[in-house]
C-alpha positions as CSV (number, residue, x, y, z in Angstrom):
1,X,-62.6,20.6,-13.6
2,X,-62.9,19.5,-10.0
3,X,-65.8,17.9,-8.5
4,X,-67.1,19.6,-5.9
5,X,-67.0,17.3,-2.2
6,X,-70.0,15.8,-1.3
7,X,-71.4,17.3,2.1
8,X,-74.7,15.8,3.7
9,X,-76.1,16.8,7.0
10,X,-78.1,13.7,9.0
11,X,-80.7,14.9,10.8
12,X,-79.8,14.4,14.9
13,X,-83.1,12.1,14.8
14,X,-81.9,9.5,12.4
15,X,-78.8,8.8,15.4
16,X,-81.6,8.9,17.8
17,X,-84.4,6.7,16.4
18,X,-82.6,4.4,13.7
19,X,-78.6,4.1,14.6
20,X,-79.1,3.7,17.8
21,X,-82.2,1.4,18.0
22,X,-80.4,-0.8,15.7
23,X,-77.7,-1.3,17.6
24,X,-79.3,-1.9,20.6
25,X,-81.7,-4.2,19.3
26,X,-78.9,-6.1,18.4
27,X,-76.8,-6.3,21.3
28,X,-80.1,-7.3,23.0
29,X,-80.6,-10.2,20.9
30,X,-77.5,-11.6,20.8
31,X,-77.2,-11.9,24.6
32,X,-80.9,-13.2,24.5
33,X,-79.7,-15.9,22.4
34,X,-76.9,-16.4,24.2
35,X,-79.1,-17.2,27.4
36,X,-81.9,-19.0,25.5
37,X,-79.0,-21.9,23.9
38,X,-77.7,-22.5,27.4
39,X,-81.0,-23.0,29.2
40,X,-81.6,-25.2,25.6
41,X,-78.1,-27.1,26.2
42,X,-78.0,-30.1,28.2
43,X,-76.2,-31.0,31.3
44,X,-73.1,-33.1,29.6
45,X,-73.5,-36.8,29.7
46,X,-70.7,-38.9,31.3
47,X,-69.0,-40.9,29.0
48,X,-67.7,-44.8,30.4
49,X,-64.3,-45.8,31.5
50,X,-63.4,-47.2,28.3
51,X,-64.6,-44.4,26.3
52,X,-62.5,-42.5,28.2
53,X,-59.3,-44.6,27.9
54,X,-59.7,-44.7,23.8
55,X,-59.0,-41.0,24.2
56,X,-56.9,-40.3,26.5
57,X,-54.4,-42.6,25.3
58,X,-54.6,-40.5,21.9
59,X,-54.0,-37.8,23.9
60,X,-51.0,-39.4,25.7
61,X,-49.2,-40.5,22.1
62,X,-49.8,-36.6,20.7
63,X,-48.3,-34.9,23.8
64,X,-44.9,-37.9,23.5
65,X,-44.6,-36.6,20.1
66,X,-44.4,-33.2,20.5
67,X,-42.3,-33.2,23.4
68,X,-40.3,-36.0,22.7
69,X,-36.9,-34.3,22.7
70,X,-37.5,-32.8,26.1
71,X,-37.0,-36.4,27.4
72,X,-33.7,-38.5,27.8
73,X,-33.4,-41.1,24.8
74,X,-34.2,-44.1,27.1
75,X,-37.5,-43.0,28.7
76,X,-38.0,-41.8,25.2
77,X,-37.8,-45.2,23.4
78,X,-39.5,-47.0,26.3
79,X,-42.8,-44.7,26.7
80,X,-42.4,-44.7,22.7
81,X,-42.6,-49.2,22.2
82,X,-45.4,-48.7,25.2
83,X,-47.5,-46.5,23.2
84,X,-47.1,-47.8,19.7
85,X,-48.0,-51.5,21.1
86,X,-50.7,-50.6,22.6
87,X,-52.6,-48.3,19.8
88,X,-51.5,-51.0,17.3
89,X,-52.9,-54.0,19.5
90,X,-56.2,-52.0,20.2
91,X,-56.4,-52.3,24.0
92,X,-57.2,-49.2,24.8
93,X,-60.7,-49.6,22.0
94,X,-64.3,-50.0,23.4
95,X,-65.5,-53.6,22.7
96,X,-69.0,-53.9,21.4
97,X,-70.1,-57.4,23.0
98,X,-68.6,-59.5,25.7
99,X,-66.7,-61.4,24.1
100,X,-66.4,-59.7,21.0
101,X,-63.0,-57.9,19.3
102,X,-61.5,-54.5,20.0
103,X,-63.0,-51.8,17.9
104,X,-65.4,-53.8,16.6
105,X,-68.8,-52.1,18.4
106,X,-71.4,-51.0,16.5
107,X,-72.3,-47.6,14.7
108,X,-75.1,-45.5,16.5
109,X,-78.3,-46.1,15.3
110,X,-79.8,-42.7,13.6
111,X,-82.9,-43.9,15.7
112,X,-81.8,-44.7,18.9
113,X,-83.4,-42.0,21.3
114,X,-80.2,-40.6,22.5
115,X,-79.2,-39.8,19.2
116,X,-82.7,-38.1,18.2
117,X,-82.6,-35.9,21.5
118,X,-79.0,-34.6,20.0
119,X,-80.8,-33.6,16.5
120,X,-83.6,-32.1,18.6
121,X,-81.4,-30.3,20.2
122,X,-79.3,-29.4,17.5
123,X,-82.2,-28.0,15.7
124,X,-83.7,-26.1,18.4
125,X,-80.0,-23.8,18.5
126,X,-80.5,-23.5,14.6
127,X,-83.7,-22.0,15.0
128,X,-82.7,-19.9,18.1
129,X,-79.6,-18.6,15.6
130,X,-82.2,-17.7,12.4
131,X,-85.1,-16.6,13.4
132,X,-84.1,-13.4,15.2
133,X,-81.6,-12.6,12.6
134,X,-84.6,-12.6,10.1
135,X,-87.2,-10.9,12.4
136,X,-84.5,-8.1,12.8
137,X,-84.0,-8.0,9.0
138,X,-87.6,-7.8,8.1
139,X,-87.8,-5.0,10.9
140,X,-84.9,-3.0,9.4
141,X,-86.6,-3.2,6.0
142,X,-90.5,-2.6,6.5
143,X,-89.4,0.4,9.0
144,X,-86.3,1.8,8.1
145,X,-85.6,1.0,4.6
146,X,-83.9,4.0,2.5
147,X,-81.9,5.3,5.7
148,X,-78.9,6.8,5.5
149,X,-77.3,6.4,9.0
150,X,-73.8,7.2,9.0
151,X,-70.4,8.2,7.5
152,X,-67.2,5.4,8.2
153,X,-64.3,8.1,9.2
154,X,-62.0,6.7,6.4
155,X,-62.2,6.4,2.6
156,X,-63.0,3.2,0.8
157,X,-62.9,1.8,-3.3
158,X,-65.9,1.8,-5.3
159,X,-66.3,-2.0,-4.4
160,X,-67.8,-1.4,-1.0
161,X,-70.9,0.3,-2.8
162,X,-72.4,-2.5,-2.7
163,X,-71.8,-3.8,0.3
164,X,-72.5,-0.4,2.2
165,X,-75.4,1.2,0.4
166,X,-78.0,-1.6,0.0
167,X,-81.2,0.1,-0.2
168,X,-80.1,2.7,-1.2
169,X,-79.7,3.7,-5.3
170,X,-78.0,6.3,-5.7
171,X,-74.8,6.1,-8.3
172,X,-72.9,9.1,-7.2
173,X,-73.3,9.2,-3.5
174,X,-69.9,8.6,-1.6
175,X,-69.1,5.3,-0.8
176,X,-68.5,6.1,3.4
177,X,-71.7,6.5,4.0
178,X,-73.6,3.6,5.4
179,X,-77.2,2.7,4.8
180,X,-79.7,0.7,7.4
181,X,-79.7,-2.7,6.1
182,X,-75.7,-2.5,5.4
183,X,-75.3,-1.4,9.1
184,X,-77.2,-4.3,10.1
185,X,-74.7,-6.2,8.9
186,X,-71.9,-4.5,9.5
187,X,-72.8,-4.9,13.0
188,X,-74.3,-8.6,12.3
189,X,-70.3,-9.1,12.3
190,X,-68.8,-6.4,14.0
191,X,-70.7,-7.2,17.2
192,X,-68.6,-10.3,17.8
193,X,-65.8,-8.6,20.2
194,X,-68.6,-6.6,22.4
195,X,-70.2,-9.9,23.0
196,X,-66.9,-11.8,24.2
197,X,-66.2,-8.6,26.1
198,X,-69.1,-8.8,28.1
199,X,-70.0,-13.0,27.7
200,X,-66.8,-14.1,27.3
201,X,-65.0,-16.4,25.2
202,X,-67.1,-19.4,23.5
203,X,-70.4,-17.2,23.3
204,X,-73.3,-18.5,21.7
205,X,-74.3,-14.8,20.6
206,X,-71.4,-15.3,17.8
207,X,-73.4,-14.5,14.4
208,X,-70.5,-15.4,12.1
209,X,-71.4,-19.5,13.2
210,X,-75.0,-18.7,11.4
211,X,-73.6,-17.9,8.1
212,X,-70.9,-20.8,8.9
213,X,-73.3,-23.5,9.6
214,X,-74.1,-26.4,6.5
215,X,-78.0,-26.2,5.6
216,X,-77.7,-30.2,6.2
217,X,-76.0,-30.0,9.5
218,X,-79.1,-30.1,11.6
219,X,-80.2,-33.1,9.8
220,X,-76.9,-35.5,9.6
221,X,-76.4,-34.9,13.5
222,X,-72.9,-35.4,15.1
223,X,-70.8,-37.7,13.6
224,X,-68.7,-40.3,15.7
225,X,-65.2,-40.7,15.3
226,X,-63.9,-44.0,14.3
227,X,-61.3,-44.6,16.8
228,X,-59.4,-47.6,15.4
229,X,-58.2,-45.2,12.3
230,X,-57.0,-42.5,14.6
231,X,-55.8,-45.1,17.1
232,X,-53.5,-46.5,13.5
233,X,-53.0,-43.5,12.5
234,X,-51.2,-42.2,15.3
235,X,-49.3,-45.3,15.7
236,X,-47.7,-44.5,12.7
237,X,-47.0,-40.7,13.2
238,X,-45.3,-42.0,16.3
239,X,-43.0,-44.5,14.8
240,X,-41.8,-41.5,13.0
241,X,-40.8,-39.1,16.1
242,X,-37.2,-39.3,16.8
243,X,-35.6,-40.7,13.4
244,X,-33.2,-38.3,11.9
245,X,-34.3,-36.8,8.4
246,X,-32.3,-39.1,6.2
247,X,-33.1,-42.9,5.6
248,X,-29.4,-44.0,5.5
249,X,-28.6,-46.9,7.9
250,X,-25.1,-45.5,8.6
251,X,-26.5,-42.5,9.8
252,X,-29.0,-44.0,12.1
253,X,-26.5,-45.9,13.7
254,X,-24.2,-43.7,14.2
255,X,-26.8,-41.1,15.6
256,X,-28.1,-43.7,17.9
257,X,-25.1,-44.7,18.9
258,X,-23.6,-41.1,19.4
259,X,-26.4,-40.1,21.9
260,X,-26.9,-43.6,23.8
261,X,-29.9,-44.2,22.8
262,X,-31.7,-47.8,21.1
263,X,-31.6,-48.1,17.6
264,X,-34.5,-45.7,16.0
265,X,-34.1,-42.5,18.6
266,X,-32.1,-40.3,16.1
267,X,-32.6,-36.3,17.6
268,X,-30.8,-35.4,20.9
269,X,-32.2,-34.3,24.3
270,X,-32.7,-31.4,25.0
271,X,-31.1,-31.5,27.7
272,X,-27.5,-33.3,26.1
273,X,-24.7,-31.4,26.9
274,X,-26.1,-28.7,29.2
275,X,-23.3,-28.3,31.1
276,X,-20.8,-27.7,28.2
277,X,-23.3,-25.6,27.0
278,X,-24.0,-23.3,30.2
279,X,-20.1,-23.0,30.5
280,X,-19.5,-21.8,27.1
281,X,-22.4,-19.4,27.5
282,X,-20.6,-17.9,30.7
283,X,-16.7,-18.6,29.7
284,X,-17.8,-16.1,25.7
């Protein structure tokens, strides 16, 4: 025997007074909070000279490695010995004391006051993220709690019950229909493209970075990179560019030697034999 389909009617009022509001409420908010964390955001400090160096000549090793091959072999090899020398010697590092090696400065102190206006700051935007999202939740609950709002126009698994219908217990009712606190957040989440649409990209009115962010992240504050690893550590991924796949000698000669370049520049130009190439293209 068939069971017979499920038909409910919403009253017009339930659209009126609790979809709607909802919605609104939330689209509200999240472009409140979205102005409220840049007037909370600071003007961006300006970092030194040599700060700026330590970085930029990461950035410099990182673009020669991924577009090694669109150089000739010898401006290759020569930018490639500059760059390795230089990350391995640690000229490009900050130094902490006149006089005093390269990469040797001292860690921030967790004290210093530049570092505690950072946590401040951090935790204001944390509380500028939670609180709304759990003044809107207690809303939703005192007011509207037992609301059926709305149908989804496809059909979903028994799974989604849960996720759908909280507040709501009811065993046999079908699983499209939506309840208030499950449209909360459905659009907790689903609000994300409206707000890039009309903020653009890099909003702070992105909910997903409240359920993303560490309970501890507030407290530990931003962490500073230790630039003499990365400095080593892209030395050595760039002493790795350009040598062909296997390890024989032979074959690293002879690859060298076949495309003009010094010994260690094993992968051709991009540009090697263009000409033939174009030709052939046009002579097929």
């Amino acid at each position: 025997m068939v069971a017979a389909a499920q038909t409910l009617v919403l009253d017009s009022s339930i659209r009126d007074w609790v979809l709607l509001p909802i919605t609104v409420v939330m689209i509200l908010v999240g472009i409140l909070r979205h102005n409220v964390t840049l007037l909370i955001d600071s003007p961006p400090k300006k970092i030194s000279r040599q700060a700026l160096r330590e970085q930029r000549i990461l950035a410099r090793a990182q673009a020669l490695r991924v577009n090694f091959f669109q150089l000739p072999p010898s401006a290759f090899a020569a930018r490639k010995a500059y760059l390795t020398e230089a990350l391995g010697s640690g000229a490009y590092l900050q130094k902490a004391d006149e006089g005093a090696e390269n990469g040797t400065a001292n860690p921030a102190s967790p004290l210093d006051p530049m570092a505690m206006d950072g946590l401040m700051q951090q935790m204001m935007k944390s509380m500028v993220m939670m609180v709304p999202q759990t003044v809107i939740m207690g809303w939703i609950n005192f007011f509207f709690s037992g609301f059926v709002l709305i149908k989804l126009p496809f059909p979903l698994t028994l799974r989604f019950k849960l996720m759908l219908q909280r507040g709501v217990d009811t065993a046999d009712m079908d699983v499209s229909w939506v309840s208030s606190i499950s449209w909360y957040f459905l659009c907790l989440f689903g609000l994300n493209a409206i707000y890039r649409l009309v903020l653009g990209d890099g909003n702070a009115a992105d909910s997903t970075r409240d359920m993303a962010m560490m309970p501890g992240a507030a407290a530990t504050g931003p962490q500073q990179p230790d630039w003499a690893k990365l400095h080593t550590a892209e030395r050595g991924n760039l002493e790795l560019v350009g040598l062909p796949q296997s390890s024989g000698r032979e074959e690293l000669t002879a690859a060298s030697a076949r495309l003009g370049a010094p010994s260690g520049v094993g992968r051709k130009w991009a540009a090697d034999d263009v000409a033939a190439r174009v030709l052939k293209l046009y002579n097929a």
